[in-house]
N, C-alpha and C positions, 0 to 999 in steps of 0.2 A: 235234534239236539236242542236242549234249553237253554236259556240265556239267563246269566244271574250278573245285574248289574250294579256296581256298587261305587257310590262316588265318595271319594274321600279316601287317604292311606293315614291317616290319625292313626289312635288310639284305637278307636270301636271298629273302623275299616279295614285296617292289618290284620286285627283279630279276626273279625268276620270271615276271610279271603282262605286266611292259613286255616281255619279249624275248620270250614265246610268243603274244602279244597277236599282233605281228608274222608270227607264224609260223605260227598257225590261224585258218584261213578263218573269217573274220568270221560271217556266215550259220549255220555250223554250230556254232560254238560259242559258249557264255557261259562268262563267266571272270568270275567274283566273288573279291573279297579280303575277308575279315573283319579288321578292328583297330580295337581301343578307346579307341586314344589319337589325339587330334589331333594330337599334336609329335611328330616324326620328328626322333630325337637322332643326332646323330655320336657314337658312342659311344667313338672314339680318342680325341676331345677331350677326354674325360672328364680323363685324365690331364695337360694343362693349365690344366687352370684351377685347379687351388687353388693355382698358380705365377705365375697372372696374364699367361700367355704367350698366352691365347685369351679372349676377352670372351665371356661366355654365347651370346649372339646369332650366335656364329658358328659354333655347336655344334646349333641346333636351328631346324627350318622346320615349317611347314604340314605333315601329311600329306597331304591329299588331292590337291594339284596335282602330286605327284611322284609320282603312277598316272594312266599313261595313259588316253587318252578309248578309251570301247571296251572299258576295267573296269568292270564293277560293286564299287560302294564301298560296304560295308555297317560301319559302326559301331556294336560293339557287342561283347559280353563272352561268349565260348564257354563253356559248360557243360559239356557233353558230344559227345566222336563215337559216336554208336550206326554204329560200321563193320558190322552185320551187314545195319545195312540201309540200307545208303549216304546217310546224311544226318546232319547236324551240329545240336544243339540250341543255340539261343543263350540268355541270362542270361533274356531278357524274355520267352523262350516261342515264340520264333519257329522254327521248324523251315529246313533251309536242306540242300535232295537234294543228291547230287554223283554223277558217276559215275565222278571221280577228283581226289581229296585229296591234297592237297600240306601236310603240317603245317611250319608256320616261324615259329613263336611263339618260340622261344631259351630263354635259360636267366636270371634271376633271381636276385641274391645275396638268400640266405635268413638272415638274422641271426637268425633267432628258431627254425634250427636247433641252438644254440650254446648251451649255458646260462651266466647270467651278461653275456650279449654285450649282447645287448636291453631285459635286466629286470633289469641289474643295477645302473643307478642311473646309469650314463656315457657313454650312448649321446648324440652329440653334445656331452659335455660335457669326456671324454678319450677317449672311442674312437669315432672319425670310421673313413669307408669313400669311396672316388672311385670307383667301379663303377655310380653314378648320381648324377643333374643335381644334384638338392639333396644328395647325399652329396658330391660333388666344392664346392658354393658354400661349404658350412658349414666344410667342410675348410682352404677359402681365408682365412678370416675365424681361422680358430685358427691356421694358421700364422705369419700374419700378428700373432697377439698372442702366441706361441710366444716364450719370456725363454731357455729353456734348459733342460735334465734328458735325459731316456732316451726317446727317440723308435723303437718299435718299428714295422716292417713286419710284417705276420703274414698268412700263407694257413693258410686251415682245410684243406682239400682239395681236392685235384687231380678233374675236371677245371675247370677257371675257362676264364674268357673272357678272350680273353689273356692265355697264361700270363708273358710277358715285362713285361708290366706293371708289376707289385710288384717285379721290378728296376731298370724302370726309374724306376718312382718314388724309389725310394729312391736312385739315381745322379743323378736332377735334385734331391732333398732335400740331397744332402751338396754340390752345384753353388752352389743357393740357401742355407744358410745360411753359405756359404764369400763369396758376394758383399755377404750383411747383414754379414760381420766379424764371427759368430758361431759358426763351425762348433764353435771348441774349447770349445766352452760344452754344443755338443750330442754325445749318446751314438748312435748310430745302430747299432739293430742291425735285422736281415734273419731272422726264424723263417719255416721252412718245413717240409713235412711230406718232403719232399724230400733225400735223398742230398746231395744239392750245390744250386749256382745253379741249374741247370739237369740236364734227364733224358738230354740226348745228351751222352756224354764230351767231345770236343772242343769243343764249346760251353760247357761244365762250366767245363771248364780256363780256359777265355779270361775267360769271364763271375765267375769265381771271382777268377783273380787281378786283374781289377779292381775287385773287392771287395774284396781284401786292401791294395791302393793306396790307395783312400780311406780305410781304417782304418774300416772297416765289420762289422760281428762277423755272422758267419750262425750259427745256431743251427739244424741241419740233424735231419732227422727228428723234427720235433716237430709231434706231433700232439695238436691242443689237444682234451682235455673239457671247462673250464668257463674261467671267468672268473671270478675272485673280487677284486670292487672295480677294483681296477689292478693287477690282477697276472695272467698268463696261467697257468694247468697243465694241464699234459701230461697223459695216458695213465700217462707212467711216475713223474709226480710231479713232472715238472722243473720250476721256475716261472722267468718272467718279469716282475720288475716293470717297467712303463712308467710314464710322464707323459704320454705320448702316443701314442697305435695308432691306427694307419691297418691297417684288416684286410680284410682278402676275407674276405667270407662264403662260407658252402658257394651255390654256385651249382646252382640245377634248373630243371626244366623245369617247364612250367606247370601246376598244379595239375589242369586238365582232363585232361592227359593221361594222371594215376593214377585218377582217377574212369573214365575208358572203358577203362581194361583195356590201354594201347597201350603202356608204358614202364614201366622198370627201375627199380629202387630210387630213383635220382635224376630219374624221370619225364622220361627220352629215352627216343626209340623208337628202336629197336632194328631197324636194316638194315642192304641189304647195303651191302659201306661201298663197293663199286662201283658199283653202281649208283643207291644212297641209296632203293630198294626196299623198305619195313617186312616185315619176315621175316614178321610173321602176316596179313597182306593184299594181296592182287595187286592194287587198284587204290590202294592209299596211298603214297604218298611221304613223308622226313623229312629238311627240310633246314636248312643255315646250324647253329646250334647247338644244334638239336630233336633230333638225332641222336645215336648212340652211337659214330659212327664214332671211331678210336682217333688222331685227328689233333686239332692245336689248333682249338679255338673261335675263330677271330677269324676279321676281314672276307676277307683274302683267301682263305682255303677256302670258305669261304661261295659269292665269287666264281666261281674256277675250278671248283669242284665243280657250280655252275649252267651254268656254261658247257659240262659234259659231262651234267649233267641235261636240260638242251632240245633237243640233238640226241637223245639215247635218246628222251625222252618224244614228241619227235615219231613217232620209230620205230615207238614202242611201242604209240600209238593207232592207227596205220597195220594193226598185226596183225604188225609184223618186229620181230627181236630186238634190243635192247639192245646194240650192239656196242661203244660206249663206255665206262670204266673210269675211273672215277677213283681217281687214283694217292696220293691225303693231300697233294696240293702246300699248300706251307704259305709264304708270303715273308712276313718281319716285320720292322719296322725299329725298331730300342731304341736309346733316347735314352739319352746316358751323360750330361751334363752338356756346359756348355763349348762349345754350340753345337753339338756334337758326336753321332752313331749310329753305329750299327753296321746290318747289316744280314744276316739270317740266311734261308735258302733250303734247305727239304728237302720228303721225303714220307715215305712209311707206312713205307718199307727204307733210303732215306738220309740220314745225320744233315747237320746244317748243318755245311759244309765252306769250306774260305776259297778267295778269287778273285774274278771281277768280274763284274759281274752287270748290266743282263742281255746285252749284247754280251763275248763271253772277251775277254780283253786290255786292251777298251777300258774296258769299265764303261758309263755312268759310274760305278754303285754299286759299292763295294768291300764284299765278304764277310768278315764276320766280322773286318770292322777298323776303327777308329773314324775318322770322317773328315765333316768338314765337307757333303760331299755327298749324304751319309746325311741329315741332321738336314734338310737344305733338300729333299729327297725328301721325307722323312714331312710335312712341312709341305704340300709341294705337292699329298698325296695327298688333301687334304680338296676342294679342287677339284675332281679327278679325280672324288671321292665325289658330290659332287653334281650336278655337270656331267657325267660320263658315266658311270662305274659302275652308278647308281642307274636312270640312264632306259635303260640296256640299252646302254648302245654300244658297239662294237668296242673293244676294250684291244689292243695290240700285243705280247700277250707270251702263250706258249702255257702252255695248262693243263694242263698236265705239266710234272713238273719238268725241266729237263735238266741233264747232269753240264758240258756245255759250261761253258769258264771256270774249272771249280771244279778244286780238289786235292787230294789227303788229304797233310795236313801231315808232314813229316823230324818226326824228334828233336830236329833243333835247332830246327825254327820255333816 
């Protein structure tokens, strides 16, 4: 019998477990998942609740009945991978063989990379974070008592887990205090370490000058060293005072993976970003946002990129080569306020381009343009999340990007 070991029950882990459970003969292999938490979060919901748009309860279930029968379920806190000799150390001392690892543990906002951020007296008190459950409730309960001042958004650095996020928070911020009849009370500004809104030009542009509509200040290339009380500074000295920050921490990967030697500065491992193959082990894998691949962190690369993981890896134990590629397809839907998204579609060589998505012509999603259909998409996508994403089931839309529908924009669009 073979051993397929996979740590993490996320996003990329669940999916992994449930779609090759199906896919190797029962008799010959065992498929273990390691994870240490009972609650399995919707982590897109994160971004609603401190708006009151999602009730806790519809953001997090059970783990263990969303891994199919036919996993092994082991609960519990990884230590160490000793890869040289294909087995996994757990916290309590348990030893745990493999003879092919699948790492999907993700990525972690680390606040207590930041000085000032954690220890500097404001943690929950003026500088709140939505990138987790109790950072997203506490977040709610201050906006909620929120009178007025200088409301900053802040990313420490690139790469974060969804990086459209912290736009979009701040385009449902300037939505919400426009409906309490308070906007002109509030200052909203947008820091980032970042050129623009965004890293693709076209999407730049778009995403920018609706920043400039709300009357939203970006404060672009800023890259924070500390925090001093309520005030943010730069690198180069620039400061930001706030009343209120909602910030991304530096997001990494999980501590174990710098203790065994398998990940880069920010503790992702480092594959091939086609195949998701760990450059220093032939029988490791690194998926969802354990990886260094140069594509956004969020769910639907996670997605598509397993769905060209389980036909390779089937391949692959077979003894035949890997013929599948994953391309960096990336689909993401940003709430602008108003009931309203947008909706953005690229990969590793194409930036997000406007058009209609994912039938050309028909849509119904429109590309990179704000529209009601958008916003009732991402809504519906928590569904899809739990109901069929999670337990493996077919999706209707291929995992490669296509240019189909899309257009590189005239000078006058």
């Amino acid at each position: 019998m073979r051993r397929l070991l996979v740590l993490g029950a996320g996003t990329a882990g669940t999916m992994v477990v449930n779609k090759l459970r199906h896919r190797l003969a029962g008799p010959d292999w065992q498929i273990t998942v390691v994870e240490p938490s009972e609650a399995h979060f919707y982590q897109p919901g994160y971004l609603f609740l401190p708006f009151g748009m999602y009730s806790p309860e519809q953001v997090v279930k059970p783990t263990r009945p969303l891994v199919v029968d036919g996993v092994e379920f082991v609960r519990g806190e990884v230590a160490r991978v000793v890869a040289e000799e294909n087995r996994v150390l757990l916290s309590g001392g348990r030893s745990l063989p493999y003879d092919y690892l699948v790492i999907a543990t993700g990525v972690s906002p680390r606040p207590d990379q930041t000085p000032g951020l954690l220890d500097g007296g404001q943690w929950r008190r003026s500088i709140f974070d939505f990138y987790t459950y109790d950072g997203a409730l506490a977040l709610a309960r201050a906006l909620d008592a929120f009178e007025g001042g200088r409301l900053v958004v802040h990313i420490t650095e690139m790469p974060i887990k969804c990086p459209v996020a912290p736009l979009e928070f701040v385009f449902l911020a300037d939505a919400y205090f426009r409906q309490r009849g308070m906007r002109d009370r509030v200052e909203l500004v947008y820091a980032t370490p970042l050129p623009g809104a965004f890293t693709k030009p076209i999407a730049a542009a778009r995403l920018g000058s609706m920043l400039d509509e709300r009357k939203i200040t970006v404060e672009p290339d800023f890259l924070v060293e500390r925090v001093d009380g309520t005030t943010l500074v730069s690198y180069d000295e620039r400061e930001i005072p706030f009343d209120l920050l909602v910030t991304v921490p530096l997001n990494m990967g999980a501590d174990y993976v710098a203790r065994s030697g398998l990940g880069n500065e920010l503790n992702l491992v480092p594959v091939d970003r086609g195949t998701m193959l760990a450059k220093a082990y032939d029988n490791v894998f690194a998926l969802g946002d354990a990886n260094d691949i140069p594509t956004s962190k969020a769910g639907s690369v996670a997605h598509f990129a397993v769905e060209v993981f389980v036909d390779n890896f089937v391949a692959y134990v077979a003894g035949k080569p890997m013929t599948g590629r994953f391309d960096g397809h990336a689909n993401c839907f940003v709430e602008s306020g108003d009931g309203k998204a947008l909706l953005i579609d690229f990969n590793y060589d194409t930036e997000p381009l406007p058009g209609r998505y994912p039938v050309p012509a028909v849509g119904p999603f429109r590309l990179l343009d704000e529209a009601a259909v958008n916003h009732w998409g991402k809504l519906a996508f928590r569904w899809m999340y739990w109901n069929v994403l999670l337990p493996g089931r077919p999706i209707p839309l291929p995992a490669h990007m296509s240019m189909a529908g899309k257009h590189i924009p005239t000078s006058e669009e």
